[in-house]
C-alpha positions as CSV (number, residue, x, y, z in Angstrom):
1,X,1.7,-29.0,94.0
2,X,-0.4,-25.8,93.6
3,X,-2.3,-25.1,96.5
4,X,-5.3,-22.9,96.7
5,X,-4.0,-19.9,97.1
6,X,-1.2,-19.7,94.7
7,X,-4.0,-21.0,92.4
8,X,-6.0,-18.3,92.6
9,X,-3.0,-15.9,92.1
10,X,-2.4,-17.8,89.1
11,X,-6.0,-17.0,87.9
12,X,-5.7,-13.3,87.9
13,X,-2.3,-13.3,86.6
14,X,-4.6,-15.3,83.9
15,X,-6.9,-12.3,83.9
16,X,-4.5,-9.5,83.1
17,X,-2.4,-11.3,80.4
18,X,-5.3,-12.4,78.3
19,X,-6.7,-9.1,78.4
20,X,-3.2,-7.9,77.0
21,X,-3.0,-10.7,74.7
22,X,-4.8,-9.3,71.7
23,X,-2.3,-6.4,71.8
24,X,0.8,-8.3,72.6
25,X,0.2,-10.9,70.0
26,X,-1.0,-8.9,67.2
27,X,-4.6,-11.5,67.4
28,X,-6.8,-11.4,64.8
29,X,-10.1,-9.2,65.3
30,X,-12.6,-12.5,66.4
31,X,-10.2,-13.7,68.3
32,X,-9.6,-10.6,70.3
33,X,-13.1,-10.5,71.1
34,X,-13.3,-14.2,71.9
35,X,-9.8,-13.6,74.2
36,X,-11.5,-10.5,76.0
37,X,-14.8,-12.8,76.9
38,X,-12.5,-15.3,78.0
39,X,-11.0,-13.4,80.5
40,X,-14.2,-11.4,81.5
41,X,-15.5,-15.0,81.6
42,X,-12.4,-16.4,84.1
43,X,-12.7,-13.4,86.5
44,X,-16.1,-14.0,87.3
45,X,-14.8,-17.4,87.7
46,X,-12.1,-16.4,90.3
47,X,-13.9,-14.2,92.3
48,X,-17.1,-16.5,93.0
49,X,-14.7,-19.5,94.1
50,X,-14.1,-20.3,97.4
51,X,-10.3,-20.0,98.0
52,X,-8.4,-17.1,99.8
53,X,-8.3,-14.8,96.9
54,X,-12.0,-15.4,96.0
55,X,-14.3,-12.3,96.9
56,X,-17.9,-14.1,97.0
57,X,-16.8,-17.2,97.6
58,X,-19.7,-19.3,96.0
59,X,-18.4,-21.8,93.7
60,X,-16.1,-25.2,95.7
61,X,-12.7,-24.9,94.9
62,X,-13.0,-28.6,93.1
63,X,-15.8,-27.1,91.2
64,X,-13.6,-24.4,90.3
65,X,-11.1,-27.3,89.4
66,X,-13.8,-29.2,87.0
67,X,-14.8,-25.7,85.0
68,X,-11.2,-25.5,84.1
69,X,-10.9,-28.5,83.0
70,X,-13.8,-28.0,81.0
71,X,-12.5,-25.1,80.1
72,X,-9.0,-26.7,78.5
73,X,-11.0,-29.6,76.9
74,X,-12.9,-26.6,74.9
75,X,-10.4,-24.8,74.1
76,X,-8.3,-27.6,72.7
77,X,-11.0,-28.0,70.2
78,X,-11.9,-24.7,69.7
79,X,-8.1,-24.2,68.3
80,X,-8.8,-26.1,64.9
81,X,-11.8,-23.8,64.3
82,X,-9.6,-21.0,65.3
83,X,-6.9,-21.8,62.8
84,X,-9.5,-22.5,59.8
85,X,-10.6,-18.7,60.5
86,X,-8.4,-16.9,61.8
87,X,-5.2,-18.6,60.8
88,X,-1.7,-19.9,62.8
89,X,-1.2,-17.0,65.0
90,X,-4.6,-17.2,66.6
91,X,-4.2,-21.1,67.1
92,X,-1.0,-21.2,68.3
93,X,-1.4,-18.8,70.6
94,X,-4.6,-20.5,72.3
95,X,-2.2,-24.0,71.7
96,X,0.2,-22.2,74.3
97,X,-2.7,-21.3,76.0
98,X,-4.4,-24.4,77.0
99,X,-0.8,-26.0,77.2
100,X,-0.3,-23.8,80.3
101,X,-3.7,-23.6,81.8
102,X,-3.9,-27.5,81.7
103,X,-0.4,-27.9,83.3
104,X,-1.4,-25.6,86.1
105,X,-4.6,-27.9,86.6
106,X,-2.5,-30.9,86.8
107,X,-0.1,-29.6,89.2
108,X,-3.0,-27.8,91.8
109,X,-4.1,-29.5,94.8
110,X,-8.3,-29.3,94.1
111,X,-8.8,-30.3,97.9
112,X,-6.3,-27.3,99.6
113,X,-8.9,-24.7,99.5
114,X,-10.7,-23.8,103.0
115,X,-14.0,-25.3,103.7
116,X,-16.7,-22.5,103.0
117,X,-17.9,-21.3,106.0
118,X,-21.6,-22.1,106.6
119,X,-24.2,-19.7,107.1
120,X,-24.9,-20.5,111.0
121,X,-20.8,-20.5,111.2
122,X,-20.9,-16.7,110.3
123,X,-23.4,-15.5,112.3
């Protein structure tokens, strides 16, 4: 299992390679855009979830666990429009993609993540 910490390592491993995606991959110009709000989108993500490498801390790790999810369940569809505009390249790389990004949610431990620390706790 994945546990919290390792997660969120994961997630900005996530961050840097999709913003060198679009270079890397040669991706399409739509899809470069799409691929850089993705990981402006995933950062904000990381950063307000409560687990070790989390700066603000807002968002429940199992949250954090659900948007991902959602997250894959988009993208799996958004992949057929991608290919109808875009063509193969830009599909099969977001096929990888999600492929990876859902095995990493299947494999991490949701309920590893410290409890947030409550207001009267910090004080």
């Amino acid at each position: 299992m994945i546990n919290s910490k390792l997660h969120g390592i994961l997630d900005y491993l996530v961050v840097a390679f999709l913003v060198a995606s679009p270079s890397i991959f040669h991706l399409p110009p739509q899809t470069t855009v799409f691929t850089y709000g993705l990981a402006a989108m995933h950062l904000v993500l990381t950063m307000l979830t409560a687990y070790e490498p989390g700066t603000l801390k807002i968002i429940p790790f199992r949250i954090h666990g659900w948007i991902e999810l959602f997250v894959v369940i988009a993208l799996g569809a958004l992949t057929f429009y991608i290919d109808s505009v875009e063509g193969h390249a830009a599909r099969n790389f977001y096929i990888g993609f999600t492929g990876a990004i859902f095995l990493v949610w299947l494999l991490t431990n949701y309920k590893s993540a410290p409890a947030i620390p409550k207001e009267e706790d910090v004080m």
